[in-house]
C-alpha positions as CSV (number, residue, x, y, z in Angstrom):
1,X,0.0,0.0,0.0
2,X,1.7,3.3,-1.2
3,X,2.2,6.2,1.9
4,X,0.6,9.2,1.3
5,X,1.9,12.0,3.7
6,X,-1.1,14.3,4.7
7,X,-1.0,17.4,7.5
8,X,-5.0,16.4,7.7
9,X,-7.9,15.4,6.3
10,X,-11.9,15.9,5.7
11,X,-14.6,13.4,4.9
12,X,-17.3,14.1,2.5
13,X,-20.4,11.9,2.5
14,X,-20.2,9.9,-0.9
15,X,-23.9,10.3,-1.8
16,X,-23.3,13.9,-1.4
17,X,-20.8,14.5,-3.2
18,X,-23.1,12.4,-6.2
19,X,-25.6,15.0,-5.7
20,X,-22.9,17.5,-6.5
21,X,-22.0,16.0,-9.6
22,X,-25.2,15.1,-10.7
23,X,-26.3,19.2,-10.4
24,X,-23.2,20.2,-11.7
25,X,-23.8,17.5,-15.1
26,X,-27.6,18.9,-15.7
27,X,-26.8,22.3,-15.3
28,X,-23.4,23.2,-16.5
29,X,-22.2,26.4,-17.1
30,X,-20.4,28.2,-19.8
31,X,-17.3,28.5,-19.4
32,X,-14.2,30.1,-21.9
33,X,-11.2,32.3,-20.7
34,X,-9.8,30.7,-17.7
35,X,-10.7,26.9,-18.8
36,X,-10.1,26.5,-22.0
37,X,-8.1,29.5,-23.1
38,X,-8.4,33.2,-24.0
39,X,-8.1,31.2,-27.9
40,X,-11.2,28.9,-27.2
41,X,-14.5,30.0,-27.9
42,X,-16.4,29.4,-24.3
43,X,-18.4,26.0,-24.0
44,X,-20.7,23.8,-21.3
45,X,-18.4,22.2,-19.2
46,X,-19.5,20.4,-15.9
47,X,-16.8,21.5,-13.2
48,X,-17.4,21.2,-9.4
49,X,-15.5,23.2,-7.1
50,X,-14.2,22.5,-3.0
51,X,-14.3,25.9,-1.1
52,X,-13.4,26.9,2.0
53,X,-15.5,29.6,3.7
54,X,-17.5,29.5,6.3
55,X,-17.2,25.8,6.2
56,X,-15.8,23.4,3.7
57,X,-18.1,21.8,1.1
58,X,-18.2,21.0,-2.7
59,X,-20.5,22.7,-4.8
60,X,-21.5,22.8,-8.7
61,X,-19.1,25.0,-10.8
62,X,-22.3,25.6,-13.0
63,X,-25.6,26.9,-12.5
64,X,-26.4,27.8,-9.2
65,X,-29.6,28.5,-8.0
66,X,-31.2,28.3,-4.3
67,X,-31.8,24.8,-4.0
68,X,-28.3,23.6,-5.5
69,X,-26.8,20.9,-3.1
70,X,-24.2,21.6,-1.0
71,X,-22.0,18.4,0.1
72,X,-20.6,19.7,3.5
73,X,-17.3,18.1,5.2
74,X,-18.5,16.3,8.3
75,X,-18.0,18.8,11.2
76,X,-17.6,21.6,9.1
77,X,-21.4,22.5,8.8
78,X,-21.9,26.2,9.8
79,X,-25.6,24.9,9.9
80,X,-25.5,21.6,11.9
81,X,-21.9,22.6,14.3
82,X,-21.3,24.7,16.7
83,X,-18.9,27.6,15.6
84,X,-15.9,27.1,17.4
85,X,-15.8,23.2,15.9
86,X,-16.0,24.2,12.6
87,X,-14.0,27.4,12.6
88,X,-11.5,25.3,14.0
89,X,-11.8,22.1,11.4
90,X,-11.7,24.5,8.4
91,X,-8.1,26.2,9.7
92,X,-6.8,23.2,10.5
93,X,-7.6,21.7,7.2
94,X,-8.2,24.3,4.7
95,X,-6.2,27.5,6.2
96,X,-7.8,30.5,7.5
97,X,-8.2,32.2,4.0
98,X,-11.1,31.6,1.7
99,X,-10.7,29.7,-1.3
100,X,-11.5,27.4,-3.8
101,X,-10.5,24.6,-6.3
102,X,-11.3,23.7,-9.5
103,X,-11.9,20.4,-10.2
104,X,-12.5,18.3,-13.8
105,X,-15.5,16.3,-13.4
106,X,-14.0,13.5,-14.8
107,X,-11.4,12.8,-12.0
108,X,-13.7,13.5,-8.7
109,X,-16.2,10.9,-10.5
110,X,-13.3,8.4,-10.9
111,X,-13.1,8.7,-6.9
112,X,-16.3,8.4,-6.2
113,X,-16.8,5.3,-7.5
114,X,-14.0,3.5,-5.6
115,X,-15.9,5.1,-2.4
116,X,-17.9,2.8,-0.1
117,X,-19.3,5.7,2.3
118,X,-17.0,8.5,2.5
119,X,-14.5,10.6,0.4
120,X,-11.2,11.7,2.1
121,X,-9.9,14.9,0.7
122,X,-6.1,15.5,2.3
123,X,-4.1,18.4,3.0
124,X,-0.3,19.1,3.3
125,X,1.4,22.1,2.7
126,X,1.3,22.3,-1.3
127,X,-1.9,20.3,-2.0
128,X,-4.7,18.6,-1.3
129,X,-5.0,14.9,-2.8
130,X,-8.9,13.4,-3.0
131,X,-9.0,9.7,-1.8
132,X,-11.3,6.8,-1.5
133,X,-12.4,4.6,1.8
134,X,-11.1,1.5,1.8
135,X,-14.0,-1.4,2.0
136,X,-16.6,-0.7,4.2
137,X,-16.5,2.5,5.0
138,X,-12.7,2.1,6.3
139,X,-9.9,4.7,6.5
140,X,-6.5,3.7,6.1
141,X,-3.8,7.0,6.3
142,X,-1.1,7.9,8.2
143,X,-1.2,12.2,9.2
144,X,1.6,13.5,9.8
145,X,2.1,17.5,11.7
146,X,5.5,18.9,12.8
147,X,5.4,17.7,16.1
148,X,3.0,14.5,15.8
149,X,2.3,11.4,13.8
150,X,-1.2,10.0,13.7
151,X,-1.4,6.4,13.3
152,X,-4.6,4.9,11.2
153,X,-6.0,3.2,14.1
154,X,-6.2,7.0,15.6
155,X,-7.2,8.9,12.4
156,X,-9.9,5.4,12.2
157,X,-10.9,6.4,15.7
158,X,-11.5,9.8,14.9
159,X,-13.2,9.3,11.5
160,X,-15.5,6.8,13.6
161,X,-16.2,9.5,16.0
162,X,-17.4,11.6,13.1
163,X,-19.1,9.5,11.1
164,X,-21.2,8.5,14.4
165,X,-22.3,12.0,14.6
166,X,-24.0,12.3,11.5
């Protein structure tokens, strides 16, 4: 099994992530300039983005209306947790500036699939890498912060803890 360093990590209800897609598939947006080129006349292109705001959730890159689905990370819900926990999750993950990242439909639908229940989406320094669970809903990953490694029995513990409190 290949090591894959990460400072932390999110999970993302699979399902709600498929909702995501699904929106972001019917209802794509035009795009030109900054995807395909000042050159390229502008086209439909399904895209869903991550973003870190209040919260961290993927969201369509198309069409958004008021009943677009949202796929929140769990404990990062400015609607369902309490401040502090979320505030806190999003910095520890995400940072404390706003942002957001592109990404091709394609490749978040070729994780999907591999997903039993969750998505893991992982942060280090440079990048964040989007993973599968392993079967079963489990986590295998090894975190790793300046001054602490995480085994996967802990980040399983946690992860159970979370997932419990959906």
């Amino acid at each position: 099994m290949k090591e894959i360093k990460l400072k932390s990590f999110l999970l993302f209800n699979k399902e709600k992530i498929q909702e995501v897609i699904d929106w972001a598939v019917k209802n794509p947006k035009e795009t030109g300039d900054w995807y395909g080129g000042y050159d390229e006349p502008p086209k439909k292109s399904p895209t869903v983005l991550i973003v870190g705001d209040q919260g961290v959730y993927f969201m369509t890159g198309g069409a958004v209306t008021d009943d677009h689905p949202i796929a929140y990370a769990n404990g990062c819900d400015p609607d369902k947790d309490e401040f502090d926990d979320w505030w806190a999750k999003k910095g520890s993950t995400w940072g404390g500036d706003d942002g957001v990242e592109v990404f091709n439909l394609a490749a978040i639908q070729g994780v999907i699939n591999e997903c039993t229940k969750n998505m893991i989406v992982g942060f280090n320094e440079k990048e964040l890498t989007l993973l599968p669970d392993g079967p079963d809903g489990e986590i295998h990953l090894t975190v790793s912060t300046p001054s602490s490694r995480m085994t996967a029995e802990e980040a399983a513990r946690i992860i159970n803890e979370d997932t419990k409190a959906e």
